[in-house]
N, CA, C and O atoms as a GROMACS GRO file, in nm:
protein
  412
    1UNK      N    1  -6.512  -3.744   4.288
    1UNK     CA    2  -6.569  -3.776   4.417
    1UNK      C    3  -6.674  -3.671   4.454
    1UNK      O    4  -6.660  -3.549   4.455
    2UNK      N    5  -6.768  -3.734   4.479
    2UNK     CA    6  -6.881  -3.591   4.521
    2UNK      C    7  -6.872  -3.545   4.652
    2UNK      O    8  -6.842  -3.610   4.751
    3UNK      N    9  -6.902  -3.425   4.644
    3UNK     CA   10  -6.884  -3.327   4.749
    3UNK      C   11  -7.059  -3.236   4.821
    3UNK      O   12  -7.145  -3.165   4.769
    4UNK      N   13  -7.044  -3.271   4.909
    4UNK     CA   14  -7.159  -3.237   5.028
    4UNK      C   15  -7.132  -3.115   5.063
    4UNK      O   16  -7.049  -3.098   5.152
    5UNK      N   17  -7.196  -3.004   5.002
    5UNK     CA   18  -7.191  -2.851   5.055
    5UNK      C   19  -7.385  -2.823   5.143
    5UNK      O   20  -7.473  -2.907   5.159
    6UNK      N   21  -7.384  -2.661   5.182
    6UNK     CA   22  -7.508  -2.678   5.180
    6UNK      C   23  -7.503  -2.547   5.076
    6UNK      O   24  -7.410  -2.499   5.012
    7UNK      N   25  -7.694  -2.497   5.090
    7UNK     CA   26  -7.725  -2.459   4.980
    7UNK      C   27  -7.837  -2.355   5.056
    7UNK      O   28  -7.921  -2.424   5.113
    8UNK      N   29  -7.863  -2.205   5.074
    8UNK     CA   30  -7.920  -2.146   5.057
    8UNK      C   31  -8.012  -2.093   5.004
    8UNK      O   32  -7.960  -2.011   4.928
    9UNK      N   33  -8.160  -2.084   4.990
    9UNK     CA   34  -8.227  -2.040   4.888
    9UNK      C   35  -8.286  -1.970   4.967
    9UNK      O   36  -8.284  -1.966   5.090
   10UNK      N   37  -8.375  -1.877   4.846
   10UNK     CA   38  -8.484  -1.766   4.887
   10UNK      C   39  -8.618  -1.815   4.928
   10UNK      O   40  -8.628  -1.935   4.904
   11UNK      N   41  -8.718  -1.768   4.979
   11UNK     CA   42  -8.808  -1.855   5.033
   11UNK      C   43  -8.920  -1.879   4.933
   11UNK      O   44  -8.996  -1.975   4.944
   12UNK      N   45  -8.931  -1.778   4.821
   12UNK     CA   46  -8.986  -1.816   4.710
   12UNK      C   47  -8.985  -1.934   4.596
   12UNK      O   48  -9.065  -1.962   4.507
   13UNK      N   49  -8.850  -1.994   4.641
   13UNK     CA   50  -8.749  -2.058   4.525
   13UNK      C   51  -8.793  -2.212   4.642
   13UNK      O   52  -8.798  -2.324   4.592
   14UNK      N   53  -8.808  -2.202   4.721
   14UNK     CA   54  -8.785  -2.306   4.838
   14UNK      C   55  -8.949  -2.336   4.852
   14UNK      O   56  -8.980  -2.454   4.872
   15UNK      N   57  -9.040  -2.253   4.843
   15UNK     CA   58  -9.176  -2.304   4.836
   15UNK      C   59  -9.202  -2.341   4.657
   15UNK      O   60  -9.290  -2.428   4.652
   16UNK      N   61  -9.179  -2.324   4.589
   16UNK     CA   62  -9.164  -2.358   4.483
   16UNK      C   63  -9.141  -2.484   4.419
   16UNK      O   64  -9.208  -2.551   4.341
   17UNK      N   65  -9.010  -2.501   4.481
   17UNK     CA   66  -8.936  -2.641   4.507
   17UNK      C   67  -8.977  -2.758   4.583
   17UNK      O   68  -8.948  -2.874   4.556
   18UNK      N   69  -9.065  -2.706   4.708
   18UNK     CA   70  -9.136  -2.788   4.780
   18UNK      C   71  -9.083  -2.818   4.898
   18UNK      O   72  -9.105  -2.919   4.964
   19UNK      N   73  -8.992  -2.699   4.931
   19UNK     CA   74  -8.865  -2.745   5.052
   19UNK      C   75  -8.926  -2.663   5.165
   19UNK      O   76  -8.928  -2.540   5.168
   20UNK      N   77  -8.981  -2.759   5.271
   20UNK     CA   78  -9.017  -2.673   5.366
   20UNK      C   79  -8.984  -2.606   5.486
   20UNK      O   80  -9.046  -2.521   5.550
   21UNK      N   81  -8.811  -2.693   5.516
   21UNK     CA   82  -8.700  -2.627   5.626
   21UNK      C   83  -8.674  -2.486   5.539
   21UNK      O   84  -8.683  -2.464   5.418
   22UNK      N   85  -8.638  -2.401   5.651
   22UNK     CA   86  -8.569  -2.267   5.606
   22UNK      C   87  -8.458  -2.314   5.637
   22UNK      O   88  -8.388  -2.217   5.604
   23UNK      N   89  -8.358  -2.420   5.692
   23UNK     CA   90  -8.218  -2.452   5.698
   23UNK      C   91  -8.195  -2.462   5.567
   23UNK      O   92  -8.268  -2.472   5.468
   24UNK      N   93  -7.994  -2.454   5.598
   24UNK     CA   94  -7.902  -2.543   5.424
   24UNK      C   95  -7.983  -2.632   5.385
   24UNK      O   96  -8.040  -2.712   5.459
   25UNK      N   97  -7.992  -2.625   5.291
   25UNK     CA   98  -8.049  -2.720   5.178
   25UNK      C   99  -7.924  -2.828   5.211
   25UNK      O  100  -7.843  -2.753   5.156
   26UNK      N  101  -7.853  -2.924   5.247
   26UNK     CA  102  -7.765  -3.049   5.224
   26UNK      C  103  -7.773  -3.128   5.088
   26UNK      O  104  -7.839  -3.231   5.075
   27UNK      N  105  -7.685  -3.057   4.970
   27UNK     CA  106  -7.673  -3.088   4.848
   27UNK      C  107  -7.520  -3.148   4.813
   27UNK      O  108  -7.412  -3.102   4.851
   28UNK      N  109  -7.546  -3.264   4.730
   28UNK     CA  110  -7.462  -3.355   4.682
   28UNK      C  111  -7.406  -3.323   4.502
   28UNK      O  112  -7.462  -3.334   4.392
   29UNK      N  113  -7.273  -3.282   4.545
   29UNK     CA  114  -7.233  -3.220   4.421
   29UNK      C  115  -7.127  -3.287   4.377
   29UNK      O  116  -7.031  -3.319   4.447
   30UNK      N  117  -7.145  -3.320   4.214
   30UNK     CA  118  -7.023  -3.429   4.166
   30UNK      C  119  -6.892  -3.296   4.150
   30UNK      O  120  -6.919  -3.176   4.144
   31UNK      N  121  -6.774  -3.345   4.146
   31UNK     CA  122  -6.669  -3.290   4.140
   31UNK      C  123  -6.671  -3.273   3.954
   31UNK      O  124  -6.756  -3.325   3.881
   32UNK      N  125  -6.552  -3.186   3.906
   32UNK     CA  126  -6.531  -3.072   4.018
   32UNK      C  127  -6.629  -2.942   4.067
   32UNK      O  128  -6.641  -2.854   3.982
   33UNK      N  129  -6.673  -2.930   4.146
   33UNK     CA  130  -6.771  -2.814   4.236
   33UNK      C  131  -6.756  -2.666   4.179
   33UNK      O  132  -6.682  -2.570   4.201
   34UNK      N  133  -6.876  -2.701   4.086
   34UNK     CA  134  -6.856  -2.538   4.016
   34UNK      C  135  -6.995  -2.468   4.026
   34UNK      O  136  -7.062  -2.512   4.120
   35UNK      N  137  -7.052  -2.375   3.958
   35UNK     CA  138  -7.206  -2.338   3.958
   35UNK      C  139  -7.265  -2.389   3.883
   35UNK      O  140  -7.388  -2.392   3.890
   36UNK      N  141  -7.187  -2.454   3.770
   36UNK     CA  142  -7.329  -2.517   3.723
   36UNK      C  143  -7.314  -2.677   3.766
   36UNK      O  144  -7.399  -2.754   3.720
   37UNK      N  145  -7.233  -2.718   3.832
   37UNK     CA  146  -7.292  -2.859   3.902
   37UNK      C  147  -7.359  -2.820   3.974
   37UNK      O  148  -7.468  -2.873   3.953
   38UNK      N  149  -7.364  -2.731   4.083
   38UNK     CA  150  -7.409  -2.653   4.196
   38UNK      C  151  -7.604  -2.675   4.151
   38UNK      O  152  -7.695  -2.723   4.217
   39UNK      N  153  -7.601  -2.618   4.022
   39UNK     CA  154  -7.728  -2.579   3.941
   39UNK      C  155  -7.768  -2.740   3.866
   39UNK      O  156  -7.889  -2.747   3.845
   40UNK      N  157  -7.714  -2.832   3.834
   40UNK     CA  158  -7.745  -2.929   3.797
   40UNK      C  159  -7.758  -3.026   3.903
   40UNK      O  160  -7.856  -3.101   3.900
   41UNK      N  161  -7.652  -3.039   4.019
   41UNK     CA  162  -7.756  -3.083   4.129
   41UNK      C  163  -7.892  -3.023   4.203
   41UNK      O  164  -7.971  -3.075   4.282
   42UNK      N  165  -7.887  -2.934   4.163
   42UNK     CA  166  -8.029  -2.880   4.231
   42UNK      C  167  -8.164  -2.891   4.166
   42UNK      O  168  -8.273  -2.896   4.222
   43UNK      N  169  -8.139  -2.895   4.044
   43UNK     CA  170  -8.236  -2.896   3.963
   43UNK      C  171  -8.312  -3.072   3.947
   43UNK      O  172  -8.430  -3.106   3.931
   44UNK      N  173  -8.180  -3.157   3.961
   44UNK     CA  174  -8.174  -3.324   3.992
   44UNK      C  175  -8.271  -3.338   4.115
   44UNK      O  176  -8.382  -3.390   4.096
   45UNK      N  177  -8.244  -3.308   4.204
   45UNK     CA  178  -8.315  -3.267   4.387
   45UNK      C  179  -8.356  -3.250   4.388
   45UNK      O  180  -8.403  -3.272   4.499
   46UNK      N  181  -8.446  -3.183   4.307
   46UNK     CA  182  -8.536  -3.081   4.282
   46UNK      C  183  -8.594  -3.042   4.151
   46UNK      O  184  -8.554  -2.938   4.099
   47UNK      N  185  -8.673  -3.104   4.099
   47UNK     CA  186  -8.720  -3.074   3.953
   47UNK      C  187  -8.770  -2.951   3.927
   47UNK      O  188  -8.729  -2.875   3.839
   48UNK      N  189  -8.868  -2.928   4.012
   48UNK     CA  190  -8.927  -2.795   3.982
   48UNK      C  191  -8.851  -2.663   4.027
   48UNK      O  192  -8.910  -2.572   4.086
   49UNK      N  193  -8.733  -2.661   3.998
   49UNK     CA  194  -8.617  -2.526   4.007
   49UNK      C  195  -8.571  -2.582   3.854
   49UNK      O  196  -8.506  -2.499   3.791
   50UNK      N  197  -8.586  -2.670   3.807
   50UNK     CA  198  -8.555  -2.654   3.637
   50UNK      C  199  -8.561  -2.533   3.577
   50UNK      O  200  -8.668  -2.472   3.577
   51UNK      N  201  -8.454  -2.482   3.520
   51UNK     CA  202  -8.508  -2.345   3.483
   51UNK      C  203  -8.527  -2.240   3.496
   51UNK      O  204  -8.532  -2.142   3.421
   52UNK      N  205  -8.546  -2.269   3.662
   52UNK     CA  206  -8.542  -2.101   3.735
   52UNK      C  207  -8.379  -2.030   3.698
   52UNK      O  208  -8.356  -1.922   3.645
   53UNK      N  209  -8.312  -2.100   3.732
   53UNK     CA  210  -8.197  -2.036   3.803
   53UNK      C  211  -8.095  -2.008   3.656
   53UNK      O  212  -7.996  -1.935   3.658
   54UNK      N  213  -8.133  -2.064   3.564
   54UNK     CA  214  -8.082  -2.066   3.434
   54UNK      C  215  -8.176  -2.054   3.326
   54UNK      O  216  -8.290  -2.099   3.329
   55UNK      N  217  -8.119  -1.985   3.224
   55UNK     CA  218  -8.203  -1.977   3.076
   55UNK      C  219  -8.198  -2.138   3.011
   55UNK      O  220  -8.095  -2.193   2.972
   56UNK      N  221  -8.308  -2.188   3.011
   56UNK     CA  222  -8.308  -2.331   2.912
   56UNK      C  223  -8.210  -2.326   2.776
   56UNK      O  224  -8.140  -2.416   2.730
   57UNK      N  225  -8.231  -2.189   2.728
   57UNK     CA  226  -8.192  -2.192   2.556
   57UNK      C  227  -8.037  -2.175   2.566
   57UNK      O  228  -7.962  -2.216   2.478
   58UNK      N  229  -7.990  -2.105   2.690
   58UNK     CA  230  -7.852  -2.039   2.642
   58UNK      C  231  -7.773  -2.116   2.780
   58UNK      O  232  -7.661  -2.164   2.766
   59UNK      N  233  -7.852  -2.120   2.923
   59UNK     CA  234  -7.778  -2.201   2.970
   59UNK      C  235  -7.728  -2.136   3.093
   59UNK      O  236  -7.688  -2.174   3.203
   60UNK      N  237  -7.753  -1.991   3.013
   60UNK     CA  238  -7.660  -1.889   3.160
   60UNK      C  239  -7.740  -1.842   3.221
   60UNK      O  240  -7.857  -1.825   3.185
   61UNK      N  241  -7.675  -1.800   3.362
   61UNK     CA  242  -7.731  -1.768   3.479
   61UNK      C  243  -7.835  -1.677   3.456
   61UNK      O  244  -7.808  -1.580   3.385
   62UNK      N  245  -7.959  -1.688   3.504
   62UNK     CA  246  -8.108  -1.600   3.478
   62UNK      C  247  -8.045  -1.444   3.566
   62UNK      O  248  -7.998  -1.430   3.679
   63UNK      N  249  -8.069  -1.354   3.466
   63UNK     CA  250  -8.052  -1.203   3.507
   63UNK      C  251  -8.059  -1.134   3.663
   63UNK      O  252  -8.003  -1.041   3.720
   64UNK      N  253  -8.167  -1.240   3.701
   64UNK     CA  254  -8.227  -1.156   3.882
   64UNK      C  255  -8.166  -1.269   3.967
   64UNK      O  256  -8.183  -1.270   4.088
   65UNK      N  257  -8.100  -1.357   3.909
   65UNK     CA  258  -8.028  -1.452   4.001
   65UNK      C  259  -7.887  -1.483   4.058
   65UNK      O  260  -7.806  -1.560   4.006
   66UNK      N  261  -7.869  -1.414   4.171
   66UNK     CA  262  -7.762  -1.420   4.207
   66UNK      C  263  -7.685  -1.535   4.314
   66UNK      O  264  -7.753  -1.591   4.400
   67UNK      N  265  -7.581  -1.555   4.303
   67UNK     CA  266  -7.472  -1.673   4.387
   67UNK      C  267  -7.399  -1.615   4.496
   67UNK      O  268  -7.320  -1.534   4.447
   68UNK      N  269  -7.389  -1.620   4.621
   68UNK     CA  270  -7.285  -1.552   4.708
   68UNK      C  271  -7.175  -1.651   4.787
   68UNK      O  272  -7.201  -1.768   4.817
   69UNK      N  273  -7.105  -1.614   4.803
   69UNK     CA  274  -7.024  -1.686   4.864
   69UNK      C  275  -6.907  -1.632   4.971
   69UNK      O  276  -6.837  -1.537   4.938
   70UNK      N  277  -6.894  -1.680   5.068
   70UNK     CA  278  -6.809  -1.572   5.173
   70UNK      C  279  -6.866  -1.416   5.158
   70UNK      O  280  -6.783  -1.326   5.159
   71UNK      N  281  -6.955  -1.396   5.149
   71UNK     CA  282  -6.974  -1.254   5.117
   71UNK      C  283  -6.992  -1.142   5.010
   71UNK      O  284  -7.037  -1.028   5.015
   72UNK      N  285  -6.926  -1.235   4.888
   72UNK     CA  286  -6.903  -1.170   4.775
   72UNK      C  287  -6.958  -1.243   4.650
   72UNK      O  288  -6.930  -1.358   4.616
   73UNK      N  289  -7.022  -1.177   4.601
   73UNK     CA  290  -7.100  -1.194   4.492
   73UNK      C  291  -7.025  -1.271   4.385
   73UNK      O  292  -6.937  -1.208   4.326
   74UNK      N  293  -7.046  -1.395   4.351
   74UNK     CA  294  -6.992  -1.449   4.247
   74UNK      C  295  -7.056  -1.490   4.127
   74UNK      O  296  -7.046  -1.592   4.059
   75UNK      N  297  -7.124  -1.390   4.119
   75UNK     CA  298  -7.258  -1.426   4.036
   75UNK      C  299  -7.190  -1.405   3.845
   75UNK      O  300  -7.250  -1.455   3.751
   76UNK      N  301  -7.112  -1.356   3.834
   76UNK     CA  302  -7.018  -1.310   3.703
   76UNK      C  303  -6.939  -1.396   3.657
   76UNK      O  304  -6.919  -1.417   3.538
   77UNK      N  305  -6.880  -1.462   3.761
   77UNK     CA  306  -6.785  -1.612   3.745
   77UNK      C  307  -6.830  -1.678   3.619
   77UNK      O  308  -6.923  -1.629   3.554
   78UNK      N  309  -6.771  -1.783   3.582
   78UNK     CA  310  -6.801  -1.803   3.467
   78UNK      C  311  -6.882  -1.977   3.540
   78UNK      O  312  -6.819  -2.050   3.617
   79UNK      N  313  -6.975  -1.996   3.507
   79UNK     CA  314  -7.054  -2.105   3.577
   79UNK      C  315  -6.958  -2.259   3.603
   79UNK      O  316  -6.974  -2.354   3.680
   80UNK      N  317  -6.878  -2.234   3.524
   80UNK     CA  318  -6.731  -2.314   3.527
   80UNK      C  319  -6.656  -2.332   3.574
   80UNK      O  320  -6.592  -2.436   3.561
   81UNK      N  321  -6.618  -2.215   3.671
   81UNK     CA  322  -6.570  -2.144   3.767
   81UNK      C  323  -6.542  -2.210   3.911
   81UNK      O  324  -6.634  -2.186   3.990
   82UNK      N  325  -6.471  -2.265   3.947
   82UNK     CA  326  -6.475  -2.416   4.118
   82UNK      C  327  -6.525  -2.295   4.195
   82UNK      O  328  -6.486  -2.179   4.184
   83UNK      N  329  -6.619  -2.344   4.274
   83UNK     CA  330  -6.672  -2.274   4.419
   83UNK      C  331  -6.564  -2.260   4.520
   83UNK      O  332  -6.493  -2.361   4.520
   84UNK      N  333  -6.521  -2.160   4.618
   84UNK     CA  334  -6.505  -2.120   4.664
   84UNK      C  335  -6.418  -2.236   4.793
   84UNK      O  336  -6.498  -2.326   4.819
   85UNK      N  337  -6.339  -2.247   4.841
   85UNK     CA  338  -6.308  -2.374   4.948
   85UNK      C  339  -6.404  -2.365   5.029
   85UNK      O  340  -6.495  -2.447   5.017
   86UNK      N  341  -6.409  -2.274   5.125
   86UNK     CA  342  -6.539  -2.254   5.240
   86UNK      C  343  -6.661  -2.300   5.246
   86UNK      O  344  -6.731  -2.321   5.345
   87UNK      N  345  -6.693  -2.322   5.087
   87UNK     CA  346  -6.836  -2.357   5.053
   87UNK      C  347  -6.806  -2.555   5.023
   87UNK      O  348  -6.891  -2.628   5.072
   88UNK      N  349  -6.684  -2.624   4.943
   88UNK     CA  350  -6.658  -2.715   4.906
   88UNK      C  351  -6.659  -2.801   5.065
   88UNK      O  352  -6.704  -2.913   5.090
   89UNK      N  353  -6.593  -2.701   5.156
   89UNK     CA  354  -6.530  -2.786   5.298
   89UNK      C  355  -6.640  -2.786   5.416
   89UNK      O  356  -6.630  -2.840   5.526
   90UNK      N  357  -6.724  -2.729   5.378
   90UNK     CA  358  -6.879  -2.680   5.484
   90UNK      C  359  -6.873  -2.578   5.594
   90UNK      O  360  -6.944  -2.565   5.694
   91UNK      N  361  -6.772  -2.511   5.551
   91UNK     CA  362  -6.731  -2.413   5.641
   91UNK      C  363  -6.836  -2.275   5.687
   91UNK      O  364  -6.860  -2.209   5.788
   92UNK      N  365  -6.892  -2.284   5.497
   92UNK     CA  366  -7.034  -2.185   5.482
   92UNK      C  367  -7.124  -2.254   5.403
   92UNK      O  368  -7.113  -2.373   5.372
   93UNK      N  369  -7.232  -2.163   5.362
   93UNK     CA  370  -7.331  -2.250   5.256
   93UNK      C  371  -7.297  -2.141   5.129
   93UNK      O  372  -7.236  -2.035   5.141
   94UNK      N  373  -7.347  -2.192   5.019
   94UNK     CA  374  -7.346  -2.107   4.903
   94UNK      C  375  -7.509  -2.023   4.877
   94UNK      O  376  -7.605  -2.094   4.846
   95UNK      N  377  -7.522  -1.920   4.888
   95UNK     CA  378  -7.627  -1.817   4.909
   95UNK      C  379  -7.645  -1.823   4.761
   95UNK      O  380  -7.558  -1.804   4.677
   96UNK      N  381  -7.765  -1.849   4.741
   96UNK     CA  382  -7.838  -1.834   4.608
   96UNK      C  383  -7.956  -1.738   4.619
   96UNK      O  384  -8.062  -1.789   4.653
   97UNK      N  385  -7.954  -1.592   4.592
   97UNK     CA  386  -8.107  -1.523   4.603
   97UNK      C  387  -8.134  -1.456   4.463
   97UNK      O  388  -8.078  -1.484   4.357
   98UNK      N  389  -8.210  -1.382   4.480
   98UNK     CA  390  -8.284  -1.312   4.372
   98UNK      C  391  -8.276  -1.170   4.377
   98UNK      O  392  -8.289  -1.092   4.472
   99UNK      N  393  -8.251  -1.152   4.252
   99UNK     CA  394  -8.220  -0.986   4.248
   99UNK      C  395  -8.315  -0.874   4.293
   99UNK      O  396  -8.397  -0.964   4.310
  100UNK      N  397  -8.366  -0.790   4.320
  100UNK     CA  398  -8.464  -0.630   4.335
  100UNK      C  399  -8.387  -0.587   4.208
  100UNK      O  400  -8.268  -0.584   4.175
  101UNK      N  401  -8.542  -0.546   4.133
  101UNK     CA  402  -8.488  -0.452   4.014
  101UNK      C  403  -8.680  -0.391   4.026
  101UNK      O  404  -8.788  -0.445   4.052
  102UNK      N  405  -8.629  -0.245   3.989
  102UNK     CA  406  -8.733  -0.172   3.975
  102UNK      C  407  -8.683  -0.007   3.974
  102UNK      O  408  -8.568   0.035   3.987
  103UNK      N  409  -8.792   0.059   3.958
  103UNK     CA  410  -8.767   0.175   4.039
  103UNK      C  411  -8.783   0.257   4.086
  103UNK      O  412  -8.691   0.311   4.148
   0.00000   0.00000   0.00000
């Protein structure tokens, strides 16, 4: 049964995409609700995030891209991994941003 969470993005990722509310993204996710349905509905919604958010060749989560949820970084989870209840029940949205690396 699919499940209606919302969806957070960075504003880079969101002009990119072509999304021009800064609100939840309102994304439709087939069960069971993990990160990479999370990432395969978005990419469906949204063609041009193909890719960003994942390596094409290997599949896993792109290095500067991180997932949050209630607060805590779930970016390590295994993309397999069920999201969080809070995020499944609309209680929160699931925070998707981009890493700072430099130095």
């Amino acid at each position: 049964m699919p499940t209606l969470i919302q969806v957070e993005l960075p504003a880079v990722l969101r002009l990119h995409a072509g999304i021009a509310s800064h609100y939840p993204i309102p994304l439709v996710v087939e069960a069971p609700v993990t990160l990479a349905a999370v990432i395969r509905a978005l990419e469906s919604a949204h063609p041009a995030l193909c890719n960003t958010l994942r390596d094409p060749a290997t599949g896993r989560r792109r290095a500067l891209v991180r997932f949050f949820a209630g607060g805590a970084d779930i970016s390590h989870q295994p993309l397999d991994a069920p999201i969080p209840e809070a995020i499944t029940q609309g209680r929160e949205p699931l925070l998707i941003l981009g890493a700072i690396a430099g130095g």
